[in-house]
C-alpha positions as CSV (number, residue, x, y, z in Angstrom):
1,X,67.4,51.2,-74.0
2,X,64.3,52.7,-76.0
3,X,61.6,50.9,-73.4
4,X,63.5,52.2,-70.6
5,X,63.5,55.5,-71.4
6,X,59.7,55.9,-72.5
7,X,58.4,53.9,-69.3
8,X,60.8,56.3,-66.9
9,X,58.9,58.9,-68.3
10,X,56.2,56.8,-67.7
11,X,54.6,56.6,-71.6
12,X,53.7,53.1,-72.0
13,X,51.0,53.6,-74.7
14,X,53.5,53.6,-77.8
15,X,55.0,50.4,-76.2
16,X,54.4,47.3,-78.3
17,X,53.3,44.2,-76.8
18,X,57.0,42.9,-77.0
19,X,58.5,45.8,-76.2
20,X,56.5,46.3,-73.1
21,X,56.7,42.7,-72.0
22,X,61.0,43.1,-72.2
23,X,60.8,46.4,-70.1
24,X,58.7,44.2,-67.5
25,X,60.6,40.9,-67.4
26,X,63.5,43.4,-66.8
27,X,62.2,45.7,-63.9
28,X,60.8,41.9,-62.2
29,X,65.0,40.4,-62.5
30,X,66.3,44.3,-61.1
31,X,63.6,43.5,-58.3
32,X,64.2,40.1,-57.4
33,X,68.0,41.1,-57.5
34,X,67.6,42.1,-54.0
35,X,70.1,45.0,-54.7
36,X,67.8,47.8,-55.8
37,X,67.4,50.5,-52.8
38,X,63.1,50.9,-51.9
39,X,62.5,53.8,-53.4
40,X,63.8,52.8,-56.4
41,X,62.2,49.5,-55.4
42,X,58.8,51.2,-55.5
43,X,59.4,53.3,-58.8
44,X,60.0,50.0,-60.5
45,X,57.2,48.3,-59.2
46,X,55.0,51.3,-60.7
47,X,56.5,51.0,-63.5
48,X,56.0,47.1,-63.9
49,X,52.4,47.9,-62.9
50,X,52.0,50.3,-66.2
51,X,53.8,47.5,-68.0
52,X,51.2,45.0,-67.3
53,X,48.2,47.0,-67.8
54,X,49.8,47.6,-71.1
55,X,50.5,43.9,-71.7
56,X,46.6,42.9,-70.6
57,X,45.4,45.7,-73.6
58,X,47.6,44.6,-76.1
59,X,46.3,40.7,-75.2
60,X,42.7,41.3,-75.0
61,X,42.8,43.4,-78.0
62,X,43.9,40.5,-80.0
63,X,41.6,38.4,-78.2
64,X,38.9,40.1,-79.4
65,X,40.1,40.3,-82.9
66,X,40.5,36.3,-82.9
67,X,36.8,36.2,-81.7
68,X,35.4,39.0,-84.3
69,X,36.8,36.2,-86.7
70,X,35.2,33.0,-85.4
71,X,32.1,34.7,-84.0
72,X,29.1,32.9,-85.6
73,X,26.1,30.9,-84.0
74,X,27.3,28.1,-85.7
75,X,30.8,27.8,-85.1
76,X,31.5,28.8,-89.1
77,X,34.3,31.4,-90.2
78,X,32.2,33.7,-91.9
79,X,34.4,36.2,-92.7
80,X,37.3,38.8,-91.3
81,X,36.3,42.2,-90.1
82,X,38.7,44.4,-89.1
83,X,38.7,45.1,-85.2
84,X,36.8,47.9,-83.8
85,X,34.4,47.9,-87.0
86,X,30.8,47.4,-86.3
């Protein structure tokens, strides 16, 4: 798997939000298996912790691209500006 092999290295900025959201739904069932020895156990949950982080960008990224459209005094669309453009 593609997401396995970037987060093992531990690269999770190339991740997309999907991608990186699989690779963490699937460390979380290998933990709650119960059958993954601790180190391994502890590798994973660093790994998950990347994952996250990686998730909570990607979210608040498009969060604030949803507010750069609606932002107005108002409350009126007044346009689209791309994100990160000021």
């Amino acid at each position: 798997m593609a997401e396995e092999s970037m987060t093992q290295a531990g690269d999770t900025s190339q991740l997309s939000f999907e991608d990186a959201l699989r690779a963490l739904e699937s460390i979380v069932r290998r933990l709650e298996s119960g059958d993954v020895p601790l180190d391994e156990s502890i590798s994973l949950y660093a790994q998950g912790e990347e994952l996250r982080k990686r998730c909570l960008e990607r979210l608040q990224a498009a969060e604030a691209r949803i507010q750069k459209l609606t932002v107005d005094p108002n409350g009126v669309v007044t346009g689209a500006q791309p994100f990160g453009a000021d």
